[in-house]
N, C-alpha and C positions, 0 to 999 in steps of 0.2 A: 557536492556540486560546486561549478565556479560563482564565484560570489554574485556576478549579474545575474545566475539563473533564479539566485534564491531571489534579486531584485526581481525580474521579471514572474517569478509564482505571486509573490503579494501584491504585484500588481492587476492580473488577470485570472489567480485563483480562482474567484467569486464570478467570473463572467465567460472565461474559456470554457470551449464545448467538452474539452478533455478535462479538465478538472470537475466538471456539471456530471461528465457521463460515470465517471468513477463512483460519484456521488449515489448517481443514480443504482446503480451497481450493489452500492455497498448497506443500501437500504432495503434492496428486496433482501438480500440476507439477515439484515438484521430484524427486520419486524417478524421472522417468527421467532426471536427468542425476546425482543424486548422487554416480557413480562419479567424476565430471570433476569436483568441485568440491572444495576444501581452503579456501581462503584468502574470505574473506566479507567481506563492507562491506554495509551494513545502516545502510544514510541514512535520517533519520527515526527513530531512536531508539525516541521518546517516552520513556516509562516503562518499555522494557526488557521487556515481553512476549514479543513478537515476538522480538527480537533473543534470547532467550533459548530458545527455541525454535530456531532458527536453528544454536544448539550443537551440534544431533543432526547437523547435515549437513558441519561444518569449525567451523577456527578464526574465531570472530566476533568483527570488530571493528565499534561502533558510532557513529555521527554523528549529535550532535541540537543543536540551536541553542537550544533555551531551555533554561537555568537551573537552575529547577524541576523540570522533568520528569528533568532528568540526578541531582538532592536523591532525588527519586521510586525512581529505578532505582537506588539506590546501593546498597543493603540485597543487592539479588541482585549482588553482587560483578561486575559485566557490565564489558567494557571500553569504554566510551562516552566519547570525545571530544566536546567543544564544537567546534561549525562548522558551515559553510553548505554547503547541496547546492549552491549552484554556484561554489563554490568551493574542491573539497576537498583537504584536508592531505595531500595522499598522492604519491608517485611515480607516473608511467607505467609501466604493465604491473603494477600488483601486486597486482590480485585476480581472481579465476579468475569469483565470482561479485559482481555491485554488484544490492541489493535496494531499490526504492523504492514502500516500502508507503504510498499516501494521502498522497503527499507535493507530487505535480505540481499538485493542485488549490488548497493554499495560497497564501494571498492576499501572503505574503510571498515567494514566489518569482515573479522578476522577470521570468524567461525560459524557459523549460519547454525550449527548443533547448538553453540556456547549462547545466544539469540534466541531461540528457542527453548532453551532449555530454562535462561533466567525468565524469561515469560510464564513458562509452566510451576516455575517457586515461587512466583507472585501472585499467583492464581489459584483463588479459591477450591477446594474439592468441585470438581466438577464445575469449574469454571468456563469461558470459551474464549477462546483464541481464533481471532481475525485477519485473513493476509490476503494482503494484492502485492502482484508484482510481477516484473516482467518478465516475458513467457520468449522459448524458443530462439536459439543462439542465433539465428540463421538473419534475426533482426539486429542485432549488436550495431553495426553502421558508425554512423561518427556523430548521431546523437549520444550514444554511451559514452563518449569523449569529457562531453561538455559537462553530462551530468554521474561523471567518475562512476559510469557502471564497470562492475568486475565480471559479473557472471547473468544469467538469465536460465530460466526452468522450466523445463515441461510439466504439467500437471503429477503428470505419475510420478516422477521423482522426487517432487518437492513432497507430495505424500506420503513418498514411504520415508522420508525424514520423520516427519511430522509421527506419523505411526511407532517407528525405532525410540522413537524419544520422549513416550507416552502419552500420546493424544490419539483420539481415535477420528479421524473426519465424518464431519455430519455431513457435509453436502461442499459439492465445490463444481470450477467449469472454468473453461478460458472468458475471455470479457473482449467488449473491442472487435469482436469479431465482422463489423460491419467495416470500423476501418483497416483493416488487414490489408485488401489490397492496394490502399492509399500507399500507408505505410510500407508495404514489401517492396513499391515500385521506389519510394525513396529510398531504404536503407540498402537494398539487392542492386539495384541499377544505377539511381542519381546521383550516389554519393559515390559510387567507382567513377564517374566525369565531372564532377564539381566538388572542388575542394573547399573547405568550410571547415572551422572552429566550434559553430556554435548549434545550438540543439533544434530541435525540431520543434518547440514550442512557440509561435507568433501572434501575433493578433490580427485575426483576420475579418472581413469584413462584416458589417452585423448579420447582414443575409446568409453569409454562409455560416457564421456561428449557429445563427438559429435554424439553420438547415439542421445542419452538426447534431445539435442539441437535438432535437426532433427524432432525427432518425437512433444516436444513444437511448433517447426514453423507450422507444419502439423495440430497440434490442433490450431494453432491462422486461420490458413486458417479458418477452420470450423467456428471458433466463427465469422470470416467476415462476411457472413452468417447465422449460428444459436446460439440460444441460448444453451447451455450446461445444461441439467440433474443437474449433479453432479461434486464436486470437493474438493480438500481441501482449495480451496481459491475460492474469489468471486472477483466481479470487476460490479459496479455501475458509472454512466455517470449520473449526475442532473444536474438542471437547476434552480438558485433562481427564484421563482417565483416573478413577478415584485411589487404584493402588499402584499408581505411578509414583517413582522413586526422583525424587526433586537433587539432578544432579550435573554438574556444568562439563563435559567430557570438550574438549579441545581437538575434535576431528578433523 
């Protein structure tokens, strides 16, 4: 991302309805395995949000590759390593869960297999692996710009990666699915008549935040439950399969 985006996550990480709804998201997923997890990696850092959150479930240790953003998270005392998702600092077998929130669509990662595949050698037998990220090219717009997206995924696809490369999915669905048509009408319509630089993240007024925020919880309810149609992000729950071959293939 450009460097004001990373300013602007640790500034409204903690309070934007988008960063709250992710959240919410990434918790109904996780409280059915909570019992099975201790030990966390949480690639993708950024600013220490997420990975701070992450605390309620085990011990978390974090991985971010830019600079700044690790400047950013310093303040919340987080354990965040400098390094690359595909190539991480760690032994074989030593986290129970590896989390890669909005990481695979970066324009700086070279191989989404080579990503994948270091997570699955980090990764205890039968460990799990966590992804959000953003769904369906058709959104690309000129938010992708700002925050150096390379690519975007449909559920099925990102899956049969995930399968190819020895994990089995336990449960997945799109996410977001309430703002889709917010978002379509920016990245499909607004952004072909108004030219802009900068992402689609703001700070918007408290009412609508907590509107925002509201209607997110109300869709995490649902995903407790069902799977989601549609959305502009996805969210994937796997599992290493236990005679999965720990190996970095450059696809």
């Amino acid at each position: 991302m450009k460097k004001n985006e990373y300013v602007k996550m640790h500034r409204l990480e903690n309070y934007h309805f988008w960063f709250a709804g992710k959240r919410y998201f990434i918790q109904i997923f996780l409280d059915q395995i909570k019992s099975q997890i201790n030990k966390i990696l949480d690639v993708g850092s950024g600013t220490g949000g997420t990975t701070k959150f992450l605390q309620s479930y085990g011990k978390v240790t974090g991985i971010e590759k830019n600079s700044l953003a690790i400047k950013l998270a310093k303040p919340q005392k987080l354990k965040i390593i400098q390094g690359e998702a595909e190539n991480l600092p760690f032994n074989k077998g030593t986290f129970d869960l590896v989390t890669l929130f909005d990481v695979l669509y970066h324009q700086e990662v070279r191989s989404v297999n080579k990503v994948i595949n270091e997570a699955k050698r980090v990764l205890k037998p039968s460990g799990y692996l966590l992804i959000t990220d953003s769904a369906l090219e058709i959104l690309s717009g000129k938010h992708g710009r700002s925050v150096f997206e390379k690519r975007r995924f449909t559920l099925k696809d990102l899956e049969n990666q995930l399968t190819k490369n020895g994990f089995a999915v336990i449960r997945s669905s799109y996410i977001f699915l309430s703002m889709f048509p917010l978002i379509f009408l920016k990245r499909v319509i607004i952004d072909k008549l108004i030219d802009t630089d900068r992402s689609d993240v703001f700070s918007p007024p408290d009412v609508i935040n907590s509107l925002f925020k509201a209607v997110l919880k109300a869709e995490a309810f649902l995903l407790y439950f069902f799977k989601l149609p549609m959305g502009s992000s996805l969210i994937i729950l796997a599992t290493k399969k236990r005679d999965a071959i720990d190996s970095n293939p450059d696809l």
